[in-house]
C-alpha positions in Angstrom: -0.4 -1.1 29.5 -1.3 -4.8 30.4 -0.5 -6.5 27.1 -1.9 -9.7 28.5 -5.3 -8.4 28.3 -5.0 -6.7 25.0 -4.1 -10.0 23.8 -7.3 -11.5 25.5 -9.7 -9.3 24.5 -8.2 -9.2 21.0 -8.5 -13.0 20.9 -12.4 -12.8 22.1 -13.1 -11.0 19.0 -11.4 -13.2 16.7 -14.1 -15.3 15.5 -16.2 -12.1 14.4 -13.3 -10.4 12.9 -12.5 -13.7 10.6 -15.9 -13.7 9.7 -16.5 -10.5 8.5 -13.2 -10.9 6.7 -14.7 -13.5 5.1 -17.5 -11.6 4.4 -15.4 -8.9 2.2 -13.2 -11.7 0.9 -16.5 -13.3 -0.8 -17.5 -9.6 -2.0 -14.0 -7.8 -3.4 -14.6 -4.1 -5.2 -11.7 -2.5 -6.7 -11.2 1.2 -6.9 -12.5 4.0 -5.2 -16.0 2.9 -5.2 -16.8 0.1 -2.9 -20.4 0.1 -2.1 -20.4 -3.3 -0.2 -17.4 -3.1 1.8 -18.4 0.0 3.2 -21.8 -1.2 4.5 -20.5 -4.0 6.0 -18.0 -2.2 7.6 -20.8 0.8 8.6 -22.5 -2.3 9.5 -19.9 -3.3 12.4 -19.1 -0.2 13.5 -23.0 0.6 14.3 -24.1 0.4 18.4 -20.0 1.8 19.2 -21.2 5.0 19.5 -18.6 6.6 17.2 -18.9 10.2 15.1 -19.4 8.3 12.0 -18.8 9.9 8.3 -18.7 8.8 4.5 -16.6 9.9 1.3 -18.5 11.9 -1.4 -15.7 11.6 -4.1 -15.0 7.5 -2.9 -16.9 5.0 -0.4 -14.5 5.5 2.6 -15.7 5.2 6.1 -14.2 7.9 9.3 -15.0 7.1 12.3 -14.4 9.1 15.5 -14.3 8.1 19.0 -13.5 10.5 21.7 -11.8 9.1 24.9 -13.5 10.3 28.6 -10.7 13.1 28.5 -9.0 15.4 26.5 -6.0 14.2 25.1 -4.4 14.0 21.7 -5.5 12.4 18.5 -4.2 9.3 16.5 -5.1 8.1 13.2 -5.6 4.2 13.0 -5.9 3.1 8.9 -7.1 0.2 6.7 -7.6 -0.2 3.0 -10.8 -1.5 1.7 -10.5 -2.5 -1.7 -9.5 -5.5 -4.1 -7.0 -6.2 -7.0 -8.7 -6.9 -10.3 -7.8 -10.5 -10.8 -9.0 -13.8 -10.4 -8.5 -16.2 -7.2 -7.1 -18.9 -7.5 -7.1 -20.3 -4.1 -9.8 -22.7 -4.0 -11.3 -21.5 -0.2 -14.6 -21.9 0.8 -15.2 -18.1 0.9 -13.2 -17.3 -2.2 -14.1 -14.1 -4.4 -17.3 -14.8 -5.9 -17.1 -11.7 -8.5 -15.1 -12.7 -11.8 -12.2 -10.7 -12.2 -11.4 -9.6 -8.5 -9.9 -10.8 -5.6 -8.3 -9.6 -2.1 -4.8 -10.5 -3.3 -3.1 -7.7 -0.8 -4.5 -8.4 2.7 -7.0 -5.3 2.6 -9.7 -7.4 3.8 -8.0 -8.3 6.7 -6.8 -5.1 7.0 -10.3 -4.0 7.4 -11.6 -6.4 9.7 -8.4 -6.3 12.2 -9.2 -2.4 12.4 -13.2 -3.2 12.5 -11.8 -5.3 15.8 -10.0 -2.6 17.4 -12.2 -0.6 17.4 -14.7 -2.6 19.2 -11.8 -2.9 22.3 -11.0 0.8 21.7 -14.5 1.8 22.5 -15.0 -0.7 25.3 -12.6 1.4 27.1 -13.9 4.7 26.1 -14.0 5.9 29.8 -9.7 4.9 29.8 -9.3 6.8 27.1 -6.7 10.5 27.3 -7.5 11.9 23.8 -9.2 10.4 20.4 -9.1 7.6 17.6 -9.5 8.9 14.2 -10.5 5.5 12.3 -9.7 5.8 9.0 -11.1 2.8 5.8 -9.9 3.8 2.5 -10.9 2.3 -0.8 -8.6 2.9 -3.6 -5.2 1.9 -2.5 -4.4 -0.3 -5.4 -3.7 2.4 -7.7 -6.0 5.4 -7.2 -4.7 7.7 -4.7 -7.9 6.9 -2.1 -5.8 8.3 0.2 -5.1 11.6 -1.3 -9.1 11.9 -2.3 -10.0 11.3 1.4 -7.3 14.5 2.6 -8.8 16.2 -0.1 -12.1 15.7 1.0 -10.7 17.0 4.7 -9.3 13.9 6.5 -7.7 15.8 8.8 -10.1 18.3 9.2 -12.5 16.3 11.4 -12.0 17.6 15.1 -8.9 17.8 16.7 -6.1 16.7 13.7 -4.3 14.0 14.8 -0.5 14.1 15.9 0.2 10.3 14.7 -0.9 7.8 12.6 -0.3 4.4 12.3 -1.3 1.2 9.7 -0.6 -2.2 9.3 0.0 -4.6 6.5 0.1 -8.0 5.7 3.1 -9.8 4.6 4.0 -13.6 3.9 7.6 -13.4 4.8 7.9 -13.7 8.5 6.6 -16.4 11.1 2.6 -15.5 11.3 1.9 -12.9 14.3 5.5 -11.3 14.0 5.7 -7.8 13.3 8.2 -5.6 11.7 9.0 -1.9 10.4 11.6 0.2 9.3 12.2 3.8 10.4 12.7 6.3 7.5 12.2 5.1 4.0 9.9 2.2 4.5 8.5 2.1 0.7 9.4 3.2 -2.7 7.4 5.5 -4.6 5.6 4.1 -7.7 5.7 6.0 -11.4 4.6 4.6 -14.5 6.4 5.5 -18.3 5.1 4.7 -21.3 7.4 5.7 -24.7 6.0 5.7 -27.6 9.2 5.5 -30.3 8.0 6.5 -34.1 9.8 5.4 -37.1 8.5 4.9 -40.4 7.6 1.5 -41.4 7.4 -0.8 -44.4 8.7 -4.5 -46.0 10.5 -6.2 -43.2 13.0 -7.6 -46.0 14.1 -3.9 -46.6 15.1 -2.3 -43.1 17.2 0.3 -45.2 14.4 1.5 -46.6 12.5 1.9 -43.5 13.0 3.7 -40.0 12.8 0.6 -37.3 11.4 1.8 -34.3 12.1 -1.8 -32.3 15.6 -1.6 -31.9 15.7 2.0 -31.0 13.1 0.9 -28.2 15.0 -2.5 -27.0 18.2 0.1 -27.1 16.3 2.7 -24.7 15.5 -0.4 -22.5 19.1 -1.4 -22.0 20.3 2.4 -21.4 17.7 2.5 -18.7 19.4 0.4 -17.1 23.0 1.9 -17.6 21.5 4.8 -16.4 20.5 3.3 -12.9 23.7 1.5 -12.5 26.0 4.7 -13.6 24.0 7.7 -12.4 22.0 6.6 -9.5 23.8 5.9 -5.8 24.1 2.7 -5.3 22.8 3.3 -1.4 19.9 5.5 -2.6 18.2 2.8 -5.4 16.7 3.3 -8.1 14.5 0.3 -10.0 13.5 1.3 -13.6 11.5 -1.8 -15.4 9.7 -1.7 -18.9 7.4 -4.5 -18.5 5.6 -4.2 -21.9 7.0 -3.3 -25.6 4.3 -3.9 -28.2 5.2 -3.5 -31.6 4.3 -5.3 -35.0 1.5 -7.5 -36.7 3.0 -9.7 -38.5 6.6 -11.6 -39.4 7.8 -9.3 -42.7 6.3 -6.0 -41.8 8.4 -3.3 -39.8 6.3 -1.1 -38.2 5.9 2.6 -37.8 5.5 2.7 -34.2 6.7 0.7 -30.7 5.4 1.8 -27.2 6.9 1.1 -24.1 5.4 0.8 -20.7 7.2 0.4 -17.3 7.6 1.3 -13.9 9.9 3.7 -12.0 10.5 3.0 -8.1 12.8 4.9 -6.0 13.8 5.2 -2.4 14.4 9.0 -2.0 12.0 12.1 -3.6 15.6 13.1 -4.7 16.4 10.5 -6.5 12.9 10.3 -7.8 13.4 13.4 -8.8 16.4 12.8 -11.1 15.8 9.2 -12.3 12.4 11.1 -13.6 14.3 13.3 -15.8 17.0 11.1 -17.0 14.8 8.1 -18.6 13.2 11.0 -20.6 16.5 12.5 -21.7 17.8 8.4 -22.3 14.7 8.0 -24.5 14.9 11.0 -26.4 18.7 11.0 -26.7 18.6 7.2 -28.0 15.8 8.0 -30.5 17.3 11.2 -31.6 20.9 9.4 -32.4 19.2 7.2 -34.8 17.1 9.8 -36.5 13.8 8.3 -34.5 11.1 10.7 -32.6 9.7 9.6 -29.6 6.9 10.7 -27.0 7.4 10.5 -23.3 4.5 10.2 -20.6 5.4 10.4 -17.3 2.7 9.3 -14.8 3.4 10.3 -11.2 2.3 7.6 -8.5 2.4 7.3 -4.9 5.2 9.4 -3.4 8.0 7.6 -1.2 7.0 6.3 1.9 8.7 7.7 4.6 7.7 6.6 8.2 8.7 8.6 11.1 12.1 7.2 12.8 11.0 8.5 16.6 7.2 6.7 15.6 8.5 3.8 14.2 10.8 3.1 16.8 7.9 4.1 19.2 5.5 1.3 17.1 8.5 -1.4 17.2 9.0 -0.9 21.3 5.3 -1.4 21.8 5.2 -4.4 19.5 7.8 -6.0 21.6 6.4 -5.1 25.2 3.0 -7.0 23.3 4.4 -10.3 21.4 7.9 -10.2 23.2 11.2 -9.3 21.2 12.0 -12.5 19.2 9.0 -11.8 17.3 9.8 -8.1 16.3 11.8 -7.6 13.8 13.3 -4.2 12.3 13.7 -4.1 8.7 17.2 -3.8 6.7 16.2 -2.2 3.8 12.8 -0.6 2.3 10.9 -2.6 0.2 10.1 -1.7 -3.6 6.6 -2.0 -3.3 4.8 1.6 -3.3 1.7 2.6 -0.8 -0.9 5.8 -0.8 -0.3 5.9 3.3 2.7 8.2 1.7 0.3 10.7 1.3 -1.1 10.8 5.1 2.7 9.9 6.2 3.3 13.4 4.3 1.2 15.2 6.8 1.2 13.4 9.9 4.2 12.0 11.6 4.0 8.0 12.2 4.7 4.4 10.5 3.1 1.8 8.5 4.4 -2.0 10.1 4.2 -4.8 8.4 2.0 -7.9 10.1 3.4 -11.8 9.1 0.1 -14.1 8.1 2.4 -16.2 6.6 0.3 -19.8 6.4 1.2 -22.5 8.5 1.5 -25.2 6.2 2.3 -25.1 2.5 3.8 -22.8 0.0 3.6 -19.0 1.2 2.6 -17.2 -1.9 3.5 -13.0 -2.0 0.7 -10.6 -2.0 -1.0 -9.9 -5.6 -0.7 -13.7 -6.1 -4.0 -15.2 -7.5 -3.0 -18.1 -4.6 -2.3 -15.8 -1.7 -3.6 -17.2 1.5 -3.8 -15.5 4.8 -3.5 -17.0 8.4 -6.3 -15.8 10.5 -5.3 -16.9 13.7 -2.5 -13.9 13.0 -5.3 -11.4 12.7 -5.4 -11.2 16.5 -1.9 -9.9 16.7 -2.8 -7.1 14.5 -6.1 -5.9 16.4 -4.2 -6.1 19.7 -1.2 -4.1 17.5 -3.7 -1.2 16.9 -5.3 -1.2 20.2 -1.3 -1.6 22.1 -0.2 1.3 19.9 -3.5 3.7 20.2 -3.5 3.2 24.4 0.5 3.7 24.8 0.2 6.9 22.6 -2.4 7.9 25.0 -0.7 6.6 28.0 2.4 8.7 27.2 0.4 11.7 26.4 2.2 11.8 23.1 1.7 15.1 21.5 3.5 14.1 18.0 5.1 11.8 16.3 
């Protein structure tokens, strides 16, 4: 693999691949449905003579292209779509739809693969096997990923054996790259509790059933129940991030709901931490006479990358940026992603890309300030290309 002229080529297309991230920064969609993204990435793709497909359930894009010979298959991925919130960044090319902006990175996400896949085809005739391009909408949230297995994913051609993704991060020096084998990222549940009591003058409490206490008591069990019941190596995070109660300053009221967020490290300890906030809420409401509902709604499963492929993606980043700039994470990070679900199926590793800004404050994704570096985006199309022509190159039959 001549890394040199990855990193050449990558830089030639640097210029296009900033501006068509531009393009989708200007125009951000959330959800599943992203009409405009899609063209303009259809848009791009068109003259690279790839087997070219759409979404019926969302507006994803998967795109083929079949090497000279036969060889195995690897799955390349990037998320289309937008956060709904506004920017706050003050660019040139900032969102110009109220309410949304690319606060995660998925537009450059998209154009970085967009890139690739122009010096992926470009060597078509080098090629021992296939790239399965995959553009996703409806990461933030809406299981895009799941829709587009659903919808046959892996069903196009010869399945592939690996799969690999990158993602933006502000945390690192901009081009460096780092993973973590195993547990990368924490699946991502949401709880909402509703706690009834029976309500009345706020100058009478004995009178009345007070649902607010009960709830402000199931808060601080949750968290007894993470410290005292969860392994301390295996984490658990359990945060209520909204209690609404009440109308006014003398009226107790006959209901409070809860909503939160459940993240763990393990599907074990998923498993258990799911069951025990419901018993903590009932049990707490019960003891003072209260009834309560519980709704558990199940997110994106824990993400769980591949050690052999991970350590395979971190050994090619350092034979392409050199070793001081690769870097292999500690711990998982807290966050949750819907590469889980093709993770689940196919052996391989989601990486994270620095585009940490040279200057200034660096702001954390799903800030309405987040900034990106460009100049790191040609790391990450030489990443994809570097990882797709080693796979290749070692004739790698899984993960």
């Amino acid at each position: 693999m001549n890394t040199s002229e990855i990193l050449r080529d990558a830089r030639a297309v640097l210029d296009d691949t900033i501006q068509l991230r531009r393009r989708i920064h200007r125009q951000p969609e959330v959800g599943l449905s992203v009409p405009r993204t899609q063209a303009a990435v259809l848009e791009a793709l068109a003259g690279l003579g790839l087997d070219v497909g759409t979404g019926q359930r969302t507006t994803s894009v998967i795109a083929r292209l079949t090497g000279a010979r036969p060889g195995p298959t690897i799955l390349l991925r990037a998320d289309m779509d937008a956060l709904p919130m506004q920017e706050e960044t003050g660019l040139p090319f900032a969102s110009e739809v109220k309410g949304a902006m690319h606060a995660c990175g998925h537009d450059a996400h998209t154009a970085m693969l967009v890139g690739a896949a122009r010096l992926l085809a470009g060597r078509r005739d080098a090629l021992a096997g296939s790239v399965l391009f995959m553009f996703q909408p409806g990461e933030e949230g809406y299981h895009g990923a799941r829709v587009m297995l659903e919808e046959g994913l892996l069903d196009r051609g010869a399945p592939p054996t690996a799969a690999f993704a990158l993602h933006v991060t502000h945390r690192l020096t901009a081009g460096a790259i780092s993973a973590r084998p195993g547990p990368a990222m924490a699946s991502g549940d949401t709880i909402q509790i509703a706690v009834r009591g029976r309500g009345g003058h706020a100058s009478a409490p004995h009178d009345c059933l007070d649902p607010i206490p009960i709830a402000c008591e199931i808060v601080q069990a949750f968290q007894t129940l993470v410290t005292r019941r969860v392994h301390v190596f295996d984490p658990a995070v359990v945060t209520i991030a909204k209690i609404e109660a009440g109308t006014t300053r003398n009226v107790i009221p006959d209901t409070a709901n809860l909503l939160g967020t459940i993240r763990t490290v393990s599907e074990a300890t998923r498993e258990r931490v799911l069951e025990g906030v419901r018993r903590v809420a009932e049990g707490v409401a019960s003891a003072h006479g209260a009834e309560v509902g519980v709704e558990v709604t199940r997110g994106y499963p824990v993400t769980v990358n591949d050690v052999g492929f991970a350590g395979f993606a971190l050994d090619t980043a350092r034979e392409l940026i050199g070793p001081d700039a690769v870097h292999t994470a500690g711990y998982p990070t807290m966050a949750s992603e819907d590469f889980s679900y093709v993770l689940q199926r196919v052996p391989g590793a989601i990486v994270n890309l620095s585009t940490r800004p040279a200057d200034g404050a660096a702001f954390p994704n799903h800030s309405p300030r987040m900034l990106v570096n460009e100049s790191a985006l040609a790391t990450g199309i030489a990443m994809h290309v570097a990882v797709a022509l080693r796979f290749f190159a070692q004739g790698r039959g899984g993960g």
